[in-house]
C-alpha positions as CSV (number, residue, x, y, z in Angstrom):
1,X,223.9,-37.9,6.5
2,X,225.9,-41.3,6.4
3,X,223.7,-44.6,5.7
4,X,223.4,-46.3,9.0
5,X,225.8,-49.7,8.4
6,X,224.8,-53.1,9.5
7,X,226.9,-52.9,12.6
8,X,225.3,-50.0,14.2
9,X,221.9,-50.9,13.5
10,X,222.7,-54.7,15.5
11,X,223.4,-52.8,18.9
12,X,219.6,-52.4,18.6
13,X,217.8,-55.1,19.7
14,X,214.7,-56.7,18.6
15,X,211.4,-55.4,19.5
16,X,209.2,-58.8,20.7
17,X,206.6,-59.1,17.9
18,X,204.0,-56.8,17.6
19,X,205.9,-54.0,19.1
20,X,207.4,-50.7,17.0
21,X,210.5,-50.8,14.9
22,X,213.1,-48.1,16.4
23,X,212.5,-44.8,15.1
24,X,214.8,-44.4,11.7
25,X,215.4,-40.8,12.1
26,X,216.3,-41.1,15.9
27,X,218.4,-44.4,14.8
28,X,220.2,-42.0,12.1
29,X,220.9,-39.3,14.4
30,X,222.4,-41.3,17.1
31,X,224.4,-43.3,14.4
32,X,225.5,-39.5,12.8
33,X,226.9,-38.5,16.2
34,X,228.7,-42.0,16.9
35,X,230.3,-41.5,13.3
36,X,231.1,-37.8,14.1
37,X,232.7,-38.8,17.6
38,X,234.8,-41.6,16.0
39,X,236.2,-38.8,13.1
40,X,237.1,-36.3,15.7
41,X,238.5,-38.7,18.0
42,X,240.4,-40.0,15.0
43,X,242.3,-36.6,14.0
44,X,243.4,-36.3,17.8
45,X,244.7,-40.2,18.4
46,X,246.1,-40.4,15.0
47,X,249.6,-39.7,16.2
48,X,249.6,-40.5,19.6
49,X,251.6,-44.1,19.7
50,X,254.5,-42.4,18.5
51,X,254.7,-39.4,20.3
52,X,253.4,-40.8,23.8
53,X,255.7,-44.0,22.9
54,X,252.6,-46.1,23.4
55,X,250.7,-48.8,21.6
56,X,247.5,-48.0,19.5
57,X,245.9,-50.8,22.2
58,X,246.5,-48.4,25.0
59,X,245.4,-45.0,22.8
60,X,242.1,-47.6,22.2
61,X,241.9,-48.5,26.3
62,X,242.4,-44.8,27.1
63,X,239.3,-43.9,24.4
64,X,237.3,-46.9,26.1
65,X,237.8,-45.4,29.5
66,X,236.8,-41.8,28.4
67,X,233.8,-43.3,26.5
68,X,232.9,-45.3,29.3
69,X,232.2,-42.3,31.4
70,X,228.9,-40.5,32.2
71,X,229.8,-37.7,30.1
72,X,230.5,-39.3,26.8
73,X,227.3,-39.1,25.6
74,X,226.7,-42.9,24.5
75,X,225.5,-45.7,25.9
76,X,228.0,-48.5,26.3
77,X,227.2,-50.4,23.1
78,X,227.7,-47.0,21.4
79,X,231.0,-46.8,22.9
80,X,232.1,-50.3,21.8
81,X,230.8,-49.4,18.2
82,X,232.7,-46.2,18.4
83,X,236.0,-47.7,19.4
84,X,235.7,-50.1,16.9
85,X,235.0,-47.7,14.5
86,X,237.7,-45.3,15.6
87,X,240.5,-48.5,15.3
88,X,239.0,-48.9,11.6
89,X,239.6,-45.4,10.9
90,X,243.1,-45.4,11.8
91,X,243.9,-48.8,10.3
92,X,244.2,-50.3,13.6
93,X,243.8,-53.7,14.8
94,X,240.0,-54.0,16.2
95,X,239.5,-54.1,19.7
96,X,237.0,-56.8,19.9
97,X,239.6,-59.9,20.8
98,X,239.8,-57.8,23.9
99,X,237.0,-54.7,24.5
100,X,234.2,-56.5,27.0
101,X,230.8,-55.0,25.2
102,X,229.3,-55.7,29.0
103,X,232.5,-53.5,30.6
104,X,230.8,-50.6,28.6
């Protein structure tokens, strides 16, 4: 199991006070399958720029689009996370300047 970074644990947001923190295990579980999702996701965009003759911002829009959708399996701050996480992976630029967290 991977430690849950910093940036996954922010897409959860703050209990008002007095309330229960999020479940760790659930919390490391969710983060397990966002990490596995950006490593397969990763092996099968890795070369798609050059042999689709496309930029790695339209491999990333393409990835948004399919994460976006009801069968992904994340919630849309998941998906951001994951795209970002899949553009980090691959040495590519990070999608924030443009991804839309609220677009989902």
């Amino acid at each position: 199991m991977h430690p849950i970074p910093p940036s996954f644990m922010a897409l959860q947001p703050s209990p008002p006070r007095g309330w229960r923190a999020p479940d760790l295990a659930a919390l490391a579980e969710r983060h397990e399958f966002c990490e596995d999702l950006a490593q397969s996701l990763a092996e099968s965009c890795r070369g798609l720029p050059g042999a689709l003759g496309v930029t790695a911002d339209d491999v990333l829009e393409r990835c948004h689009r399919g994460l976006a959708g009801p069968d992904a399996g994340v919630s849309p701050a998941e998906s951001v996370w994951v795209l970002r996480r899949l553009a980090e992976l691959l040495g590519w630029r990070d999608p924030g300047d443009w991804l839309d967290p609220a677009a989902g």
